[in-house]
C-alpha positions as a Markdown table, in Angstrom:
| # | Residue | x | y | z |
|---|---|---|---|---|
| 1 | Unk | -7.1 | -22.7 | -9.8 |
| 2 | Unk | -9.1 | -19.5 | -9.7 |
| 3 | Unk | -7.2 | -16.2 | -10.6 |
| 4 | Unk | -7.0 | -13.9 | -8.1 |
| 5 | Unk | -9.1 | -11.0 | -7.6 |
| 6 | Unk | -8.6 | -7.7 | -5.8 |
| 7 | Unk | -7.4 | -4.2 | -6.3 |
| 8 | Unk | -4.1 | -2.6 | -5.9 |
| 9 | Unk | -2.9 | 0.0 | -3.6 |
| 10 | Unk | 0.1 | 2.2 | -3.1 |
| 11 | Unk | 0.9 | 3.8 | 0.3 |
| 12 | Unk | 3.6 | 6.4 | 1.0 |
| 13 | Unk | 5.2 | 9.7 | 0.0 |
| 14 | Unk | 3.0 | 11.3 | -2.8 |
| 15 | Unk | 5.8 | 11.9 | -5.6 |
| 16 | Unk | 7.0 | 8.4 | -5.5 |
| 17 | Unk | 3.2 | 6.5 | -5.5 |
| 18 | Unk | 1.5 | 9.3 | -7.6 |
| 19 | Unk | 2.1 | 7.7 | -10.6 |
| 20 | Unk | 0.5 | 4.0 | -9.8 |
| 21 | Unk | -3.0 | 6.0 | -9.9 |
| 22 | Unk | -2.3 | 6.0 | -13.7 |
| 23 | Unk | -2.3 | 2.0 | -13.6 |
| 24 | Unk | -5.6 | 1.9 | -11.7 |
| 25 | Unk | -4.4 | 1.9 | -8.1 |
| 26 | Unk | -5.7 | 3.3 | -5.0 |
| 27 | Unk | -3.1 | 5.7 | -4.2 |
| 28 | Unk | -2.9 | 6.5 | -0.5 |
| 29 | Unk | -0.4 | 9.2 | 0.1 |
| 30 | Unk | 1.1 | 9.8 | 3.1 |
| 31 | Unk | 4.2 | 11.9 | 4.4 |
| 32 | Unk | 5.0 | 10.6 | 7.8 |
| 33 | Unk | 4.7 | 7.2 | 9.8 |
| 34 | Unk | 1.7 | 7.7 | 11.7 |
| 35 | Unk | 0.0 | 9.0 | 8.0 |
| 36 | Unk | 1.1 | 5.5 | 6.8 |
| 37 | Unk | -0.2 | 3.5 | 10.0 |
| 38 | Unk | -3.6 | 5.2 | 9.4 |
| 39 | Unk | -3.7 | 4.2 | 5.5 |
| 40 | Unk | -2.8 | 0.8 | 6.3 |
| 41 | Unk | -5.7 | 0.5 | 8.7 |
| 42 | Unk | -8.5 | 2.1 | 6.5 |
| 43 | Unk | -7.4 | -0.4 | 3.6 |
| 44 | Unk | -10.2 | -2.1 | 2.6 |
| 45 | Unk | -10.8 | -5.9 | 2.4 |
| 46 | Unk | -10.9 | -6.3 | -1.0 |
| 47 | Unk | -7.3 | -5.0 | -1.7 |
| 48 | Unk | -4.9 | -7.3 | -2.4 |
| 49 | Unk | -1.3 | -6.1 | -3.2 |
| 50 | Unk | 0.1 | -3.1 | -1.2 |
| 51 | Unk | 2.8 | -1.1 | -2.8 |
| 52 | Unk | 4.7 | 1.0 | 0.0 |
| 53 | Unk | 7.7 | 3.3 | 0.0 |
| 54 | Unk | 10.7 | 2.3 | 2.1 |
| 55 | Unk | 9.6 | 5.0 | 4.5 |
| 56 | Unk | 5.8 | 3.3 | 4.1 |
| 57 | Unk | 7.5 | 0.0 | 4.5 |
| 58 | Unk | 9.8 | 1.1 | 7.7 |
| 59 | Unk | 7.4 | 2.5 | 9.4 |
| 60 | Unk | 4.6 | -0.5 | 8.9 |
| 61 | Unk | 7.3 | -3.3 | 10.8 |
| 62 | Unk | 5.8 | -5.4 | 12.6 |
| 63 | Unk | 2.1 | -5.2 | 11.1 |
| 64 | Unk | 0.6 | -7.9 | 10.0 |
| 65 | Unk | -0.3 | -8.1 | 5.6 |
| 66 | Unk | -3.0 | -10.7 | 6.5 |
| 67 | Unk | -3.9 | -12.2 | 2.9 |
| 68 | Unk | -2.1 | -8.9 | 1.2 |
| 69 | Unk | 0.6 | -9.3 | -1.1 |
| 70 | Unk | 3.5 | -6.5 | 0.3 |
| 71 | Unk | 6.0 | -5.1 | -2.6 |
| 72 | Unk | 8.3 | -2.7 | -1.3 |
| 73 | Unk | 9.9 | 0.3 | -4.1 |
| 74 | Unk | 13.6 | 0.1 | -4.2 |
């Protein structure tokens, strides 16, 4: 099997994802659901795990991850 390839980025309120820019993500901060609906469209293809706030997570129910991986802070 071939490893996976893709990047990594983290979508929500900026204190909590900040810090995932450090570790090489794409950091996509956003402060309210509508922010967060507008990130998750302009992701591009090649990113495969999505790390979202619970806010970022609430407010993206329903949408579909395609072939994203979806992790979800406590």
């Amino acid at each position: 099997m071939a490893p996976a390839t893709g990047t990594v980025a983290a979508i929500g309120e900026e204190a909590l994802v900040g810090g995932f820019g450090l570790a090489g993500a794409r950091v996509l901060p956003a402060g309210d659901p509508a922010a967060v609906r507008a990130a998750w469209q302009d992701l591009p293809p090649g990113v495969a795990l999505v790390i979202l706030t619970p806010a970022a997570a609430a407010a993206l129910v329903g949408q579909d991850p395609g072939r994203r991986l979806v992790a979800v802070l406590p």
